[in-house]
C-alpha positions in Angstrom: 160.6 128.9 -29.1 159.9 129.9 -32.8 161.9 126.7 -34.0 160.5 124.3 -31.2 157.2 125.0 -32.7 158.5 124.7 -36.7 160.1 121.5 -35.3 157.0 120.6 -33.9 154.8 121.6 -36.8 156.6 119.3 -39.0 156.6 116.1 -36.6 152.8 116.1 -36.6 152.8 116.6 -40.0 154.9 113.9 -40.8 153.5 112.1 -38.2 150.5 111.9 -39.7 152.0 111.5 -43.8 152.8 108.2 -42.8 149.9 107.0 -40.7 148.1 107.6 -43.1 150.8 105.6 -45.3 150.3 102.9 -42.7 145.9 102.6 -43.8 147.4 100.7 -46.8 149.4 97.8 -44.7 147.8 94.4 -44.5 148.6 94.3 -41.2 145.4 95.3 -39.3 147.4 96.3 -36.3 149.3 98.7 -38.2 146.0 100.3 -39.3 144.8 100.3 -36.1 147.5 102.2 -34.8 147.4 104.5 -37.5 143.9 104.8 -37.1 144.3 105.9 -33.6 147.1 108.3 -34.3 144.8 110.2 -36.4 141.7 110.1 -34.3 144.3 111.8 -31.6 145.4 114.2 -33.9 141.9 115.1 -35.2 140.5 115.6 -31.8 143.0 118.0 -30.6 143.6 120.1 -33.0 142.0 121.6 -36.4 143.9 119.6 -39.3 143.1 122.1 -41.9 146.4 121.9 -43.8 146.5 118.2 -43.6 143.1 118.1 -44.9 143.9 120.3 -47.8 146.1 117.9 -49.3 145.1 114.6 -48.0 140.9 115.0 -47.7 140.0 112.3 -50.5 142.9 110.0 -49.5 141.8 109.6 -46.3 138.6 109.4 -46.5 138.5 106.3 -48.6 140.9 105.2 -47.2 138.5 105.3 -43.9 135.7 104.3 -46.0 137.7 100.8 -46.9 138.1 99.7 -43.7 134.0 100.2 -43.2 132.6 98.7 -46.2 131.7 95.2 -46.4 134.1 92.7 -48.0 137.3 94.9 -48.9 139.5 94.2 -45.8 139.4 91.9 -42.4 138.5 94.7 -40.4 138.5 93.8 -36.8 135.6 95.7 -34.6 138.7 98.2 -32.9 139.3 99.1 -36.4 135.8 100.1 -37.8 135.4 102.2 -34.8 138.5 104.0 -35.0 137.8 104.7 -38.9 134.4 106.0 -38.3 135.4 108.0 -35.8 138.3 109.5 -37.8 135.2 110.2 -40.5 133.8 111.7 -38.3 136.6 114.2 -37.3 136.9 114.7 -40.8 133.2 116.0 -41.2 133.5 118.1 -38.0 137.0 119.8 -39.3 135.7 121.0 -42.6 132.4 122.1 -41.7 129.2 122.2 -42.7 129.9 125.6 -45.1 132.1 123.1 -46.8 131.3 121.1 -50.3 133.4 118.2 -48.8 131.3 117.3 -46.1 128.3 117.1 -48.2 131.1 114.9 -50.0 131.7 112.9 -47.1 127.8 112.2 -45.9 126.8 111.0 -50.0 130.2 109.1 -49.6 129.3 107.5 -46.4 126.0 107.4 -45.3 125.1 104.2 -47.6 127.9 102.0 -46.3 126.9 102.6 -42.8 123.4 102.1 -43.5 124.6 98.4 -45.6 126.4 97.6 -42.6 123.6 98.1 -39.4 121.6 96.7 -42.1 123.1 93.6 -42.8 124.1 92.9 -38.3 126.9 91.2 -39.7 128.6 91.8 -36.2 127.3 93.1 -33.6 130.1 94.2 -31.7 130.7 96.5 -34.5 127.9 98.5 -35.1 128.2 101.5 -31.5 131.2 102.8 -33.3 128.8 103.7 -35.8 126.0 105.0 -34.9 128.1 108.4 -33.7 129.4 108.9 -37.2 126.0 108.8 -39.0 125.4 111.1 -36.3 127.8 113.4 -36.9 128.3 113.4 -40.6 124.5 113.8 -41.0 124.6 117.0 -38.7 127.6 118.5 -40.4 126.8 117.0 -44.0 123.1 116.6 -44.2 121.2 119.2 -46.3 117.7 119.3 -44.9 115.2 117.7 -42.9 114.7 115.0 -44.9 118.2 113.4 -44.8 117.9 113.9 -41.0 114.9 111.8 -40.9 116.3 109.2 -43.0 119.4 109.0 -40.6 117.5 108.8 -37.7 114.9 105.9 -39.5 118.4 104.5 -40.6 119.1 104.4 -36.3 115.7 103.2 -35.3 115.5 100.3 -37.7 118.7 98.8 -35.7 116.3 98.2 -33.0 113.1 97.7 -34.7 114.7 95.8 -37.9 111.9 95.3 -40.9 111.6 91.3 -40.6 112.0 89.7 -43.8 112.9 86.3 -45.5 117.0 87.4 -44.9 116.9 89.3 -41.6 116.7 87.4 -38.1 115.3 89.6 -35.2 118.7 89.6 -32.6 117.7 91.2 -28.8 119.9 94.5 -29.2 121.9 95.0 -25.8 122.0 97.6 -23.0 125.0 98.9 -24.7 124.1 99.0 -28.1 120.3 100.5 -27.0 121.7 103.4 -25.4 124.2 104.4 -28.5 121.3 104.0 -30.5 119.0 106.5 -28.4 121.5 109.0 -27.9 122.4 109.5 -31.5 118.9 109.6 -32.3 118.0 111.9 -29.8 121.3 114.3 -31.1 119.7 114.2 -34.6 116.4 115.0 -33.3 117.7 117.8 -30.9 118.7 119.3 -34.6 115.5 119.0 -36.1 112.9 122.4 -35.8 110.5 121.0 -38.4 109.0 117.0 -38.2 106.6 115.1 -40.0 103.3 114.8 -38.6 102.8 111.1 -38.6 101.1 110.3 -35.3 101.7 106.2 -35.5 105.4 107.2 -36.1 105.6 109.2 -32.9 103.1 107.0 -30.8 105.3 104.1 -31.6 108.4 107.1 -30.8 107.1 107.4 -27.5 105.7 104.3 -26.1 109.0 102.7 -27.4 111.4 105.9 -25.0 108.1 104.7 -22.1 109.7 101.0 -22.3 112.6 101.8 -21.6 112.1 103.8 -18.8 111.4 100.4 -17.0 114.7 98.8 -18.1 117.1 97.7 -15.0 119.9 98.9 -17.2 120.3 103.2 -15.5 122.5 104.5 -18.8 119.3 102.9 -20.6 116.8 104.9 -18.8 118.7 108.1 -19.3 119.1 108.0 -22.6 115.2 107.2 -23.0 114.5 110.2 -20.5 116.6 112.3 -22.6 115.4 111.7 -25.6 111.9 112.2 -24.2 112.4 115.6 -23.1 113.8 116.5 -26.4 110.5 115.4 -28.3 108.4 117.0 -25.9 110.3 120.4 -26.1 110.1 120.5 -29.4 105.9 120.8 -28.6 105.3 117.5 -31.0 102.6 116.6 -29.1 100.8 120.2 -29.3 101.5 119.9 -33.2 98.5 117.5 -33.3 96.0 119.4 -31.4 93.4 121.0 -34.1 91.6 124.1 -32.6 88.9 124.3 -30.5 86.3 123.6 -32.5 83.2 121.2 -32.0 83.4 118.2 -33.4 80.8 118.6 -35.9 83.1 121.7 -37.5 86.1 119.5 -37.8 86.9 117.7 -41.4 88.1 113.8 -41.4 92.0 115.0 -40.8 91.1 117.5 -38.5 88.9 114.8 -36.2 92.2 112.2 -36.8 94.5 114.9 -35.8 92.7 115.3 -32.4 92.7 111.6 -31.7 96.1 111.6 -32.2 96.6 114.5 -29.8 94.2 112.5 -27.1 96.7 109.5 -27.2 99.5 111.0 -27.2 98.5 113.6 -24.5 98.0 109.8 -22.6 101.2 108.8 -22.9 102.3 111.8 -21.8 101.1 111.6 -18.3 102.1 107.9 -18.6 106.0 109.2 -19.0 105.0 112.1 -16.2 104.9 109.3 -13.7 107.4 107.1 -14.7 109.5 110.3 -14.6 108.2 111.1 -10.9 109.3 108.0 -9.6 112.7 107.7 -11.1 113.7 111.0 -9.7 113.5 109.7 -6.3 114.1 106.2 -6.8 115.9 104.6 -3.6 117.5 102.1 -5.1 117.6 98.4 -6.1 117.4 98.6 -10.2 121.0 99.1 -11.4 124.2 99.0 -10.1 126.9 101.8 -10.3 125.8 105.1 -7.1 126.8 107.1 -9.5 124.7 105.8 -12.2 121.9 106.3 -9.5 122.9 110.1 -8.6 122.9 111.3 -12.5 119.6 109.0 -13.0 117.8 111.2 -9.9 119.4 114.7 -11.2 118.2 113.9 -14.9 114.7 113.2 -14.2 114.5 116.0 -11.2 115.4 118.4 -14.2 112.7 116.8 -16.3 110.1 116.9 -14.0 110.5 120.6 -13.6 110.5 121.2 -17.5 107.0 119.7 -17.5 106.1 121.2 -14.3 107.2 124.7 -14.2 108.5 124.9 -18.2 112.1 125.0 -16.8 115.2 123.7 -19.4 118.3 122.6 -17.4 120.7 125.3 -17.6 124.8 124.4 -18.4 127.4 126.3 -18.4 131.6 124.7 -19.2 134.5 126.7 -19.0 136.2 127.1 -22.5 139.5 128.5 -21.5 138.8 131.8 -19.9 135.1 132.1 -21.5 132.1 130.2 -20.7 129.7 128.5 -23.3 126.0 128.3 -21.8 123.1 126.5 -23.1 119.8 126.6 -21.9 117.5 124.4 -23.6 117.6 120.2 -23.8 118.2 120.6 -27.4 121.7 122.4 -27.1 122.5 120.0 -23.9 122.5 116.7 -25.8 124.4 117.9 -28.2 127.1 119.8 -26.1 127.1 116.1 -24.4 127.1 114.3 -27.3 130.0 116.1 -28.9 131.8 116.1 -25.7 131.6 112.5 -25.9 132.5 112.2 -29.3 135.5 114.7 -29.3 136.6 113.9 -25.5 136.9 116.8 -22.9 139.9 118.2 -23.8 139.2 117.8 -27.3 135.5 119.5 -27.3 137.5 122.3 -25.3 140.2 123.0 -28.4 137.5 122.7 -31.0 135.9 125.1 -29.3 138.2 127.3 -29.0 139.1 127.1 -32.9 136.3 125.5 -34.5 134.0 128.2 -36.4 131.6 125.9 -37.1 131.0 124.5 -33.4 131.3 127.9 -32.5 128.1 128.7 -34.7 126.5 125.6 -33.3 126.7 127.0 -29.5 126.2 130.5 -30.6 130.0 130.9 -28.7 132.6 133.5 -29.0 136.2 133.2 -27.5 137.2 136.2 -26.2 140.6 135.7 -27.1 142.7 133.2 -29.2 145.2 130.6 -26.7 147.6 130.5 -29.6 150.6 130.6 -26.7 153.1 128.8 -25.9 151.6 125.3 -25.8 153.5 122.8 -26.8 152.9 119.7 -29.3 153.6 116.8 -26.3 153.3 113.2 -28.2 151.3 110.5 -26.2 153.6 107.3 -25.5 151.6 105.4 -28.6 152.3 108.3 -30.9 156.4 107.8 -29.8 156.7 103.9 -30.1 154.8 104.3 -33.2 157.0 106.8 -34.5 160.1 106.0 -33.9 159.8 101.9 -33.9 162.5 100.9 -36.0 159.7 98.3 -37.5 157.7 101.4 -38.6 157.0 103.6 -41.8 157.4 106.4 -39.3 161.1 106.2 -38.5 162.1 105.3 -42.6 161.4 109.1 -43.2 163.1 110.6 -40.2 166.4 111.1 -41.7 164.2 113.1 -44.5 162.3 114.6 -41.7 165.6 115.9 -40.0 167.3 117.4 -43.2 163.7 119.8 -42.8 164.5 120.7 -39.7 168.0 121.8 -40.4 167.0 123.5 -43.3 164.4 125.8 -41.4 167.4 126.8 -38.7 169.8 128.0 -41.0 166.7 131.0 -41.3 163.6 129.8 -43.2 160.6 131.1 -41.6 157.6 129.1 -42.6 155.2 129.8 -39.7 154.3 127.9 -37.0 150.7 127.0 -34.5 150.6 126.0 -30.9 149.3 122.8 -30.7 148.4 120.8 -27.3 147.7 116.8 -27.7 145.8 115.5 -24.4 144.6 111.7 -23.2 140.7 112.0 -25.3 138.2 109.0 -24.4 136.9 107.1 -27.6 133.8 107.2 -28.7 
């Protein structure tokens, strides 16, 4: 088994040498599939040697595909280059100098680009990796904000003499909310700017009155986040009579009386969706998680109740108990794909810190590297850069059985949705 998994070690390692070869083809099909190799090879398993030696390489390389003007980039590409920046920021870690590197590297590109609306269909894919590279990369409160603003402005663009005011859709308003809402679910500090979080809220009320169900879940969501986090009860001076309060103090308690009215405002919106029979939307099962969602969020503000989640990582379980920690379990789930979140877990110290999680034990077994079809035809395509090294690649693998012992790690590719 020892030289299955040597064997093993060095396919995905040369595997990914020449996809990421492949980023400099003109072809954009090639770099697509190279693209998607990676973002395969990222989510299941901890890159850490790879990243040793190729961090910078690949990174730009990513970053090319993303900024304006330097290639043809098709939509499929951007999104599988942001997503593999992404991966990037999520494998080094936030104790890391390189994924400060990566958000300073990044984060003005992808603000140029949701800036500019050059394309719509190419803006989702990136509203997950500002997400993520803020969270991993970002240093403070501040940047978060500015990530978020960065978010918002998509769907509340500052009108000028060069930017026309597009109607965002269904699709591209839920992205938006749910990274948001992942940023904010990271925030324990805010600014206390009452017009900012009046507009905050009454914007999330909207929504709630949208036809579109993933819509009104991600607006729900994001509403019991902010209200969890007590933002509301920030504004509220003390009890004083009004002729004790000074000019901020009386402005503060306005504030608080407004936004204590949209409050109730969302209460009842909330009320009715949770039992809603019917009629808006489409998909039952859109309809079932709608009803479950808002149930759980009419007992937070009823009873103070947080919906409790616990996932099987391997033998352990990871629990959270708060609507903070549940976005972003779901929003890395998303981002990483089940069986991806699952390994990460599992390996990644960083997550791990995240969810406050400790494997019991290590599955370093017997799991075997298995190649998804793609990975093979891109491999071993007699068209491909892949199969011009695998005579070098062989004369390795002989080498290690005539007795070199050069360590090995069980690795375990599965199926992950994108992003």
């Amino acid at each position: 088994m020892g030289k299955r998994n040597e064997e093993v070690l060095f396919d995905q390692d040369a595997l990914l040498d020449h996809a990421l070869d492949a980023l400099d083809e003109k072809r954009s099909s090639t770099r697509e599939r190279a693209l998607s190799v990676i973002v395969g090879a990222f989510s299941s398993n901890l890159q850490h040697q790879f990243v040793d030696k190729k961090f910078a390489t690949l990174l730009h390389l990513c970053l090319a595909s993303i900024k304006k003007g330097s290639k043809k980039a098709s939509a499929k590409e951007i999104a599988l280059a942001s997503h593999v920046i992404g991966l990037l920021s999520l494998t080094v870690g936030c104790g890391d100098n390189r994924a400060r590197e990566i958000f300073e590297e990044t984060v003005r590109p992808l603000d140029e680009f949701l800036t500019s609306k050059s394309d719509f269909t190419k803006i989702p894919s990136l509203l997950g990796c500002l997400a993520i590279i803020t969270f991993v990369g970002g240093n403070d409160k501040e940047e978060t904000e500015k990530s978020m603003d960065i978010l918002w402005r998509v769907i509340h663009p500052r009108l000028g003499s060069n930017v026309v005011a597009v109607k965002p859709s269904a699709l591209l308003i839920t992205a938006i909310i749910s990274a948001w809402s992942f940023l904010l679910s990271t925030m324990s500090e805010f600014k206390l700017n009452s017009k900012h979080w009046q507009n905050s809220i009454s914007y999330l009320s909207s929504l709630l009155d949208k036809e579109d169900r993933p819509v009104r879940i991600a607006a729900g969501e994001a509403l019991a986040v902010i209200f969890e986090n007590g933002i509301i009860e920030k504004f509220s001076a003390d009890s004083k009579g009004a002729s004790a309060m000074n000019q901020e103090e009386i402005n503060l308690q306005e504030s608080y009386v407004h936004l204590q009215g949209l409050k109730r405002k969302v209460i009842n919106q909330v009320k009715n969706l949770s039992v809603e029979a019917g009629g808006k939307g489409s998909a039952k099962k859109d309809l079932n998680n709608q009803r479950n969602l808002f149930r759980d969020i009419v007992e937070f503000f009823e009873y103070g109740y947080s919906p409790e989640v616990s996932m099987k990582i391997g033998g352990d379980s990871l629990q959270t108990s708060s609507w903070s920690k549940m976005i972003q379990l779901n929003f890395l789930k998303h981002f990483l794909g089940g069986g991806g979140f699952i390994k990460h877990m599992q390996e990644n110290e960083f997550l791990q810190d995240v969810f406050n999680f400790t494997p019991k034990r290590r599955y370093l077994n017997n799991n075997e590297h298995r190649m998804s079809s793609g990975e093979k035809r891109m491999f071993k395509s007699p068209n491909s850069v892949q199969n011009k090294a695998r005579t070098q690649l062989l004369n390795k693998q002989r080498l290690l059985s005539e007795g070199r012992n050069l360590g090995h790690y069980a690795a375990s590719m599965v199926d992950d949705e994108a992003f």
